[in-house]
C-alpha positions in Angstrom: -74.9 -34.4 -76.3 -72.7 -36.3 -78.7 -71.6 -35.1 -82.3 -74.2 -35.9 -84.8 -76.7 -37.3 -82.3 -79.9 -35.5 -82.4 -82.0 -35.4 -79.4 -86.0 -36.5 -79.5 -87.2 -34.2 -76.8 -88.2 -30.9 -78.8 -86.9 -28.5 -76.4 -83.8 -29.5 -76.6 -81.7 -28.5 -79.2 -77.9 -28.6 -79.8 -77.2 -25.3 -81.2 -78.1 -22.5 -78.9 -80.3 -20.0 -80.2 -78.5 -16.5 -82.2 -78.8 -13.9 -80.1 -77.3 -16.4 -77.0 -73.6 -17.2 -79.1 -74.1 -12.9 -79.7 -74.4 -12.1 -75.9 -71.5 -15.3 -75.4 -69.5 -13.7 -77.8 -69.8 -10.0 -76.2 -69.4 -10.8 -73.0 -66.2 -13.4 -73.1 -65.1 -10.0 -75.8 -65.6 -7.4 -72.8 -63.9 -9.6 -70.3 -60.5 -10.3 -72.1 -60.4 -6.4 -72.8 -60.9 -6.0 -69.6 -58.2 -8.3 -68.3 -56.0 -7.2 -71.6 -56.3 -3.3 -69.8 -55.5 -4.3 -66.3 -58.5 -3.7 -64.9 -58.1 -4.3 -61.0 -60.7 -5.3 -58.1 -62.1 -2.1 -57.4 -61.9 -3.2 -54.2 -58.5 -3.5 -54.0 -56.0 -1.2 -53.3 -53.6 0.3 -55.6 -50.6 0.0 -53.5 -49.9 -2.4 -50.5 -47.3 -2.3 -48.0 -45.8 -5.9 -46.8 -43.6 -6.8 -44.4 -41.4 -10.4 -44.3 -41.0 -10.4 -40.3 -44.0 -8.7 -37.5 -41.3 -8.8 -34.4 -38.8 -6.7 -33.8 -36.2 -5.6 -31.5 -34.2 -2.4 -30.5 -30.8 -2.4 -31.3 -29.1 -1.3 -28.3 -26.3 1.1 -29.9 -29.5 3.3 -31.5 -32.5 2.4 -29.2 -34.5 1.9 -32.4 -35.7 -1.3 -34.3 -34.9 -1.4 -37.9 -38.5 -2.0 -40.1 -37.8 -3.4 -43.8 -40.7 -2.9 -46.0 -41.9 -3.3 -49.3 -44.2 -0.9 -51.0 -46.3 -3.2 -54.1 -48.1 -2.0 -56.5 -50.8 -3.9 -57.3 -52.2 -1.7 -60.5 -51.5 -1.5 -64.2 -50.9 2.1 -63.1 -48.3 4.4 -62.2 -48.8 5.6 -58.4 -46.7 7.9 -56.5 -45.8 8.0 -53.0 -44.3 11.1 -51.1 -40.7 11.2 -51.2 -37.7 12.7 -49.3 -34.5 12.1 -51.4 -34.9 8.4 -52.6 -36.6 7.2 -49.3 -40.6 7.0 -49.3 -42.2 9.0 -46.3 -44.8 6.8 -44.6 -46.7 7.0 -41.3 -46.4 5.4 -38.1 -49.2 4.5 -36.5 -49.5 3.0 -32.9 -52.1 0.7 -31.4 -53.4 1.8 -28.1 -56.3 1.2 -26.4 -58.4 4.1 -28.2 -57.7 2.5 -31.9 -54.8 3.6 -33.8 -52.7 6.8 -32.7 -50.0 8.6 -35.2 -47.4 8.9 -32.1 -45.5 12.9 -32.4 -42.8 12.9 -35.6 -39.5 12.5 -34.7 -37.9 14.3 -37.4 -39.0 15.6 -40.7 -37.8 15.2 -44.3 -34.1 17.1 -44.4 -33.2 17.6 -48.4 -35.1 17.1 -51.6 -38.8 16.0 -51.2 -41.1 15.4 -54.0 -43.0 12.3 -55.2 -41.2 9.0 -55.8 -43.1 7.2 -58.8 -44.0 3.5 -58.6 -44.3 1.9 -62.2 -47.2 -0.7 -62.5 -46.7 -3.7 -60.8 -43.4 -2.5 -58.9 -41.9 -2.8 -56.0 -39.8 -0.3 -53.5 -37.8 -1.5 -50.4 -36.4 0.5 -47.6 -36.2 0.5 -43.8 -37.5 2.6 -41.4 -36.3 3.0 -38.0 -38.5 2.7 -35.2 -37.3 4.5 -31.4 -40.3 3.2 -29.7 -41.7 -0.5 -27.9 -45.4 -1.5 -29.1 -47.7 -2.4 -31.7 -47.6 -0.3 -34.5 -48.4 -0.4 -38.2 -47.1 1.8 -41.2 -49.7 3.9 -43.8 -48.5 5.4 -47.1 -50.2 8.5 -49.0 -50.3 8.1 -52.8 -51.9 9.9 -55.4 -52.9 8.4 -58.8 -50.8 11.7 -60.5 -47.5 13.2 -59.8 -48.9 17.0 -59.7 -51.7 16.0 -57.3 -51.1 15.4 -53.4 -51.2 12.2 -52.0 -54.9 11.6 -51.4 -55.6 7.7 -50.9 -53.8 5.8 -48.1 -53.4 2.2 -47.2 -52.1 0.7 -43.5 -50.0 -2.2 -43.6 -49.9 -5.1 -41.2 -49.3 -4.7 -38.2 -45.8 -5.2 -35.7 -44.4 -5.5 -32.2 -41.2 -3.9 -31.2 -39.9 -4.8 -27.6 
């Protein structure tokens, strides 16, 4: 319709009725508080893990491939991860032909562990080391609280090391 151009057909009008602009008005209100809050896709998770390379190789001094990573957090939310010094502790996870297997830990945490906090919408990088050929794939724990254990975990994508 144009400005100031009235329409002959009676049913219909040019300004929508009350209680419509009300409901407009409430709902475009609930979505920008919404947004304004950082309400995420409850479908998504909290935290991610991402990777810049899937293929690695062993170095042949150590036998091992080195994994960078990136721990994201995709929340308006502080998240924490388990910690040991100033390194996150994440899983290993290898692809066999029974699904994914956690292989037998090499070595566990030697000196301070405790949660490592991940402010909204950060990012933590570190390196893992990796002794063994395959497909694998990394998980992290987090918890939602510092004092609670790690009780949601994500996999990230998964790698070949020859």
């Amino acid at each position: 319709m144009f400005a100031g151009v009235r329409s002959q057909d009676p049913m219909i009008t040019d300004t929508p009725p009350r209680g419509d602009a009300r409901t407009a008005w409430l709902v475009l209100t609930s979505v920008l508080v919404g947004v304004g809050c950082g309400v995420t896709d409850a479908s998504a998770p909290a935290l991610a893990i991402e990777m810049s390379t899937t293929a690695f190789m062993r170095v042949p001094s150590t036998q091992s491939a080195l994994i960078p990573f990136q721990l994201r957090s995709n929340d308006s939310v502080t998240v924490y991860v388990p910690g040991c010094g100033r390194h996150p502790v994440l899983g290993l996870q290898q692809r066999t032909s029974a699904g994914w297997q956690d292989p037998p830990a090499v070595l566990g945490c030697i000196g301070s562990s405790g949660p490592i906090a991940l402010l909204p919408h950060g990012v933590l990088a570190d390196t893992l080391r990796c002794p063994q050929v395959g497909t694998f794939r990394l998980t992290v724990a987090y918890s939602l609280s510092a004092s609670e254990a790690a009780n949601m975990a994500v996999p990230g994508p998964s790698f070949t090391v020859q």
